[in-house]
C-alpha positions as CSV (number, residue, x, y, z in Angstrom):
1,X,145.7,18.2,46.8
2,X,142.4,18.8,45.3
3,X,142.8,21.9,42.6
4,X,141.4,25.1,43.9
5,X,139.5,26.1,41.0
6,X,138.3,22.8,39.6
7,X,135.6,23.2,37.1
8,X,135.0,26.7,38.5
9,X,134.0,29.1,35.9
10,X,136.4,32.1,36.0
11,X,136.9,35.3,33.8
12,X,139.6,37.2,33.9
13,X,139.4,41.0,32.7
14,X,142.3,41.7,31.2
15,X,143.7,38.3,30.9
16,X,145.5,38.6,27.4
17,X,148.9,40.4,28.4
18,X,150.6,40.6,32.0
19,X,149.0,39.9,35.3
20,X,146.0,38.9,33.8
21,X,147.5,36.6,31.7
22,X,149.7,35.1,34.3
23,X,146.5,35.0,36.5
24,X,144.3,33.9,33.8
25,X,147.3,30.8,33.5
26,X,147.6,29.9,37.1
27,X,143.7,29.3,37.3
28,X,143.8,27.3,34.5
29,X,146.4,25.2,36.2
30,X,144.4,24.7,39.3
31,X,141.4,23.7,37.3
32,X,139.4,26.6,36.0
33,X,137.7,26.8,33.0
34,X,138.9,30.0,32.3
35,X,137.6,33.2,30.0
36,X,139.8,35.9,28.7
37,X,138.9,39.1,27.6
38,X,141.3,41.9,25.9
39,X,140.9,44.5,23.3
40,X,143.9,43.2,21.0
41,X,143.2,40.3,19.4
42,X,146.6,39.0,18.5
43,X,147.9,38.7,22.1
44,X,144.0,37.2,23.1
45,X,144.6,34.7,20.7
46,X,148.3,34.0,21.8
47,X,146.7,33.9,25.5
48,X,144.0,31.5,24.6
49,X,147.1,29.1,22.9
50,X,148.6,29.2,26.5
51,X,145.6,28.0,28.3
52,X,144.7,25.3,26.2
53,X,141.6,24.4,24.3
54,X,139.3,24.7,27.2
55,X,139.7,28.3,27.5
56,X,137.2,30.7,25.8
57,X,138.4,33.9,24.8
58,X,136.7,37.1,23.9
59,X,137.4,40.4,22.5
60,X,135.9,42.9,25.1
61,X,136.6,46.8,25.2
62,X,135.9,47.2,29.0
63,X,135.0,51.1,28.2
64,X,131.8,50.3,25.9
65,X,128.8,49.1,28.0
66,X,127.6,47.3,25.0
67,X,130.5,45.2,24.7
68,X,130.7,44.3,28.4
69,X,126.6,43.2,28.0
70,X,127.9,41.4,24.6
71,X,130.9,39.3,26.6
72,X,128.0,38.5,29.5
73,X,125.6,36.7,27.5
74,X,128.3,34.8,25.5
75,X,129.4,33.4,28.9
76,X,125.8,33.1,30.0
77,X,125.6,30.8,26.9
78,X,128.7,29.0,26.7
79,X,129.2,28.6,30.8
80,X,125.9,29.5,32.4
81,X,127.8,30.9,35.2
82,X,131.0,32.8,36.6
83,X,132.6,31.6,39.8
84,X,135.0,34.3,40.3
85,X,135.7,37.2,38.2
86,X,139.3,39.0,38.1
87,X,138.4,42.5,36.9
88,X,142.5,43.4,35.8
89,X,142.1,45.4,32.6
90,X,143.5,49.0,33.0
91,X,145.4,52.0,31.3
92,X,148.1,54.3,32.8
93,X,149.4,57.8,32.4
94,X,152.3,59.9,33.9
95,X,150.9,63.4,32.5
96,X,151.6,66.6,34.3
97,X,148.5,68.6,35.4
98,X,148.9,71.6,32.9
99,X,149.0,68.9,30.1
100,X,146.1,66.3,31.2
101,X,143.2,67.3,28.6
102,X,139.5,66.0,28.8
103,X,140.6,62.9,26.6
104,X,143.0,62.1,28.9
105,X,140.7,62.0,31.8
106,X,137.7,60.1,29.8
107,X,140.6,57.5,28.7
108,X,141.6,56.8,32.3
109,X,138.4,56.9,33.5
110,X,136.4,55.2,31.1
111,X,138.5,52.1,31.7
112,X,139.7,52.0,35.0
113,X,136.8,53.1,36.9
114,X,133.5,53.1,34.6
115,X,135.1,49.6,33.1
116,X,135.0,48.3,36.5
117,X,132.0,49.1,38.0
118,X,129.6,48.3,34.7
119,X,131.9,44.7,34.4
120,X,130.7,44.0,37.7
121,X,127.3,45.4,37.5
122,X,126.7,43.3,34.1
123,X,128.2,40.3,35.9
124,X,126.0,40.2,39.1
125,X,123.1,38.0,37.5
126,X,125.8,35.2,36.8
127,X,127.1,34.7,39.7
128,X,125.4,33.1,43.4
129,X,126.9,32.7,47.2
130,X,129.9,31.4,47.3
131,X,131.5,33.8,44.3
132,X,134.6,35.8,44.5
133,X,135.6,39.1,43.0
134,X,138.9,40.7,42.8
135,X,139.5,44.2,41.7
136,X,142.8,45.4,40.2
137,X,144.2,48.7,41.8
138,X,147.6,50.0,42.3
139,X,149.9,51.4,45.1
140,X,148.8,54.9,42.7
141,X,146.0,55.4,45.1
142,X,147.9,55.2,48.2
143,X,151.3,57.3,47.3
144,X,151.6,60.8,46.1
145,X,153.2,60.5,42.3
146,X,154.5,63.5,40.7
147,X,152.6,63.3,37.1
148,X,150.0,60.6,38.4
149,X,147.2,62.2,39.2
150,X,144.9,61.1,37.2
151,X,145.6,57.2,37.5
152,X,145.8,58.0,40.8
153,X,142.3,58.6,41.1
154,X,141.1,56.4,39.0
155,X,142.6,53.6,41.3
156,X,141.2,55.4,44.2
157,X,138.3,55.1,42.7
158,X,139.0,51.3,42.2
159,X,139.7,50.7,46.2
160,X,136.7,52.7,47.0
161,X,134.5,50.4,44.9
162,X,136.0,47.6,46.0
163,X,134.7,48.4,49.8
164,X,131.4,49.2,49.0
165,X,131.0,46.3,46.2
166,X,132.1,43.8,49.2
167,X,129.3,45.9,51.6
168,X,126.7,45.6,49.4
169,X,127.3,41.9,48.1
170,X,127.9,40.2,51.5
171,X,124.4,39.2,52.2
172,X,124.3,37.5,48.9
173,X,127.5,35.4,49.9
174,X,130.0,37.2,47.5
175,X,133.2,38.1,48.4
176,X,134.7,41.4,46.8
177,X,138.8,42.1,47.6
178,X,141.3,43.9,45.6
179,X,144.9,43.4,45.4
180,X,147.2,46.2,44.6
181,X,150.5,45.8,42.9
182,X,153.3,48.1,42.8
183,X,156.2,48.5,40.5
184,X,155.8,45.3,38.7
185,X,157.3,44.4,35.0
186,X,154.3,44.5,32.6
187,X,153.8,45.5,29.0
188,X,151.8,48.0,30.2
189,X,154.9,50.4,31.1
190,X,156.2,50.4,27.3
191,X,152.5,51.9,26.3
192,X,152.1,53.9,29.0
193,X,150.6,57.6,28.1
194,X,153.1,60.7,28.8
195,X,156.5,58.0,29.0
196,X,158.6,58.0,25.5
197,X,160.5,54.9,24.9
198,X,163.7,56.5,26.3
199,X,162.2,57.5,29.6
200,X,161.4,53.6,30.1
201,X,164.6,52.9,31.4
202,X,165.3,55.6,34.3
203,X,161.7,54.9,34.6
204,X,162.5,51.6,35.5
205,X,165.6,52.6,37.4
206,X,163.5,55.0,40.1
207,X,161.3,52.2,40.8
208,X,163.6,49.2,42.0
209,X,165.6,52.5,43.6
210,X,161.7,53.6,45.8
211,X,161.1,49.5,46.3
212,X,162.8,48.2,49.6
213,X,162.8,45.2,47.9
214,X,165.1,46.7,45.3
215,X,163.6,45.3,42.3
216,X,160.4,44.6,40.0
217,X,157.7,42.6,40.4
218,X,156.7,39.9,38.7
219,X,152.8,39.6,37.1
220,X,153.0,35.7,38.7
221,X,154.0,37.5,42.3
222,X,150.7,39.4,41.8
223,X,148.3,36.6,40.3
224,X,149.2,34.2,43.4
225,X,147.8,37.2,45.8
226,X,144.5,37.2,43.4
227,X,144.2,33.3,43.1
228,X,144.6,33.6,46.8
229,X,142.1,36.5,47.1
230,X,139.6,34.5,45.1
231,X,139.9,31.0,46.5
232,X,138.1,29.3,49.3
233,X,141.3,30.0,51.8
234,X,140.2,33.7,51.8
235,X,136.7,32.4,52.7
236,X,136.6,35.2,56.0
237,X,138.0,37.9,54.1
238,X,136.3,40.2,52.5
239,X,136.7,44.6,51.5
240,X,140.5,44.3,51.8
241,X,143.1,45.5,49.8
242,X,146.3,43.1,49.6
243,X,149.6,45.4,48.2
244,X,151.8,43.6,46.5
245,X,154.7,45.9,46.1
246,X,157.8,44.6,47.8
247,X,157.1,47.2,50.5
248,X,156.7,49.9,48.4
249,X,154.0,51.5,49.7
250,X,154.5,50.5,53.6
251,X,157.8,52.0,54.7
């Protein structure tokens, strides 16, 4: 079978740790010439290792506009173009309301949700009919969390743009989706704000317990739903939002 992604240019947000870099590692494998972006730059480089020397990889802070324009025109040099872009990067909190201070909120916020919407916004002039965006959310938005309200909203936030991105971009043949994971085994959880290191483990506990599944995720569960998301097979299928949660958020 003919790759998916051959020779397709594809960034992925996020790619450096986790679902992005399992993502960013299955397009690779079907064919894309894949870009990278993360804010550490010892697991970007170790990313970038993985995907061989065709990848390009590029330290981006999603919450600084500047940096977003920077990482555009370095693909608009490099690549010329982006074929699909996987916008995964994000930060989470478990904070109770009293406790969630205006940093908090401009932390969340500033990457989640302003990250998102400028990262698409700057990527727009790359991309033509026939290009593909997926958004990362969460089951957040969908259940009620004690201590989550602010990722919550910001991944509310995240499903709403998704909709309206995929309204407002169909006439010019782009395809917006976004997939939302649930409890899935990430780095993410061991730097997430309001958990200490011995709270990981009950943590960990209450979410195979609330999964009907009875267990974690895996980030290469999730990237087959974005690869999918993104690829020609989803060509009718546009403003949805796939969970991928083990049932999680269903019944």
């Amino acid at each position: 079978m003919q790759p998916r992604f051959n020779e397709k240019v594809v960034v992925v947000i996020g790619g450096n740790s986790g679902i992005g870099l399992a993502s960013a590692q299955a397009f690779a494998l079907e064919g894309a010439r894949v870009v990278v972006t993360g804010r550490d730059t010892a697991t970007l480089a170790r990313a970038a290792a993985s995907l061989g020397g065709r990848a390009l990889a590029v330290r981006c802070d999603v919450s600084d506009l500047r940096a977003i324009e920077a990482l555009m025109s370095e693909i608009r040099e490099k690549l010329g173009r982006i074929d699909v872009l996987f916008v995964n990067a994000g930060v989470g909190a478990f904070i109770p309301i009293e406790a969630v201070t205006e940093a908090d909120w401009d932390r969340l916020m500033a990457v989640n949700l302003k990250g998102v919407f400028f990262t698409v916004q700057k990527a727009l002039p790359l991309m033509s009919s026939g290009g593909a965006i997926v958004l990362n959310s969460s089951i957040g938005w969908k259940k009620g969390i004690p201590t989550g309200s602010v990722y919550a909203a910001s991944k509310a936030g995240v499903r709403a743009l998704g909709r309206n991105f995929a309204a407002e971009l169909v006439g010019r043949g782009i395809r917006v989706n976004v997939v939302s994971p649930g409890p899935v085994e990430t780095p993410i959880i061991g730097r997430t704000a309001g958990l200490s290191p011995e709270m990981i483990p009950e943590l960990r506990k209450q979410m195979r317990e609330n999964t009907p599944m009875k267990r974690m995720g895996e980030p290469a569960e999730v990237a087959r739903a974005a690869l999918f998301l993104a690829s020609d097979e989803a060509s009718f299928i546009t403003g949805v939002d796939l969970l991928v949660d083990g049932g999680a958020a269903s019944f």
